[in-house]
N, C-alpha and C positions, 0 to 999 in steps of 0.2 A: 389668420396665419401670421405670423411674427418674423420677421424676415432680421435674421442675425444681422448689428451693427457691420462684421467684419463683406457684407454682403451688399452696402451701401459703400463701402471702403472703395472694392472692388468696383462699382458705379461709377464713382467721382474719377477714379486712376482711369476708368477707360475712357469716360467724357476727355479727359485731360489730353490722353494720346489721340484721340478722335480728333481733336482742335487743334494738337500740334500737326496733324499731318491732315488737316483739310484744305481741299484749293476748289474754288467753284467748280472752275470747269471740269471737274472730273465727273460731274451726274448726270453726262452725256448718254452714256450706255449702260446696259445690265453687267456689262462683264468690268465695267470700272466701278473704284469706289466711287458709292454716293450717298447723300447724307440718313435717306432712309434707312441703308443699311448699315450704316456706324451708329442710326440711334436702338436700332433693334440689339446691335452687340453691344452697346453701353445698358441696355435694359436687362440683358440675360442672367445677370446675378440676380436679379429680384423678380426672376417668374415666379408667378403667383400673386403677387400682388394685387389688391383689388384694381378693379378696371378704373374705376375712376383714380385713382390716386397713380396708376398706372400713364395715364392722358396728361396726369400734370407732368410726371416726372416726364413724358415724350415731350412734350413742350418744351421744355426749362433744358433739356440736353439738346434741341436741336438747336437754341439760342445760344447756348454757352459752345456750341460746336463751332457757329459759324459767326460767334463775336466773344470770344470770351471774356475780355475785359467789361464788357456793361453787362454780364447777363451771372454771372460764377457765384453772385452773393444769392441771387433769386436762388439758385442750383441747392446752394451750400442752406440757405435757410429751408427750402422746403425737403431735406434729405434730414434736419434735425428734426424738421416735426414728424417724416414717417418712421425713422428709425428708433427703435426703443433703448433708453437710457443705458448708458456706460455703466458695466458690472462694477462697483466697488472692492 
């Protein structure tokens, strides 16, 4: 399955807003945000994706959630290699 560029677009802008409004102590309870569930909303553009390619991108967005300065190039390099080439 091919998951449209504009659909990794959508990915990276919500990792983005996930990292602007994360604060540790908020994954005290179910009913606050916490970072499992900002990474499951950062993933929702790209249901389907295969599982394994699916674990990295969980990865790589829960790093860039909660450091984004050291973690945003891993993010940004492994979203170029699943996402398929810019239509000419």
């Amino acid at each position: 399955m091919t998951i449209p560029q504009e659909h990794f677009d959508d990915l990276i802008s919500r990792t983005a807003l996930a990292a602007l409004f994360y604060y540790p102590g908020n994954a005290v309870d179910d009913d606050s945000p916490n970072l499992q569930n900002d990474i499951a909303y950062c993933l929702e553009p790209v249901v389907g994706i295969a599982d394994e390619d699916a674990e990295r991108l969980r990865v790589a967005i829960g790093r860039v959630i909660t450091n984004p300065t050291a973690h945003r190039s891993e993010l940004l390099a492994l979203v170029i290699e699943l996402a398929p080439p810019p239509a000419e």
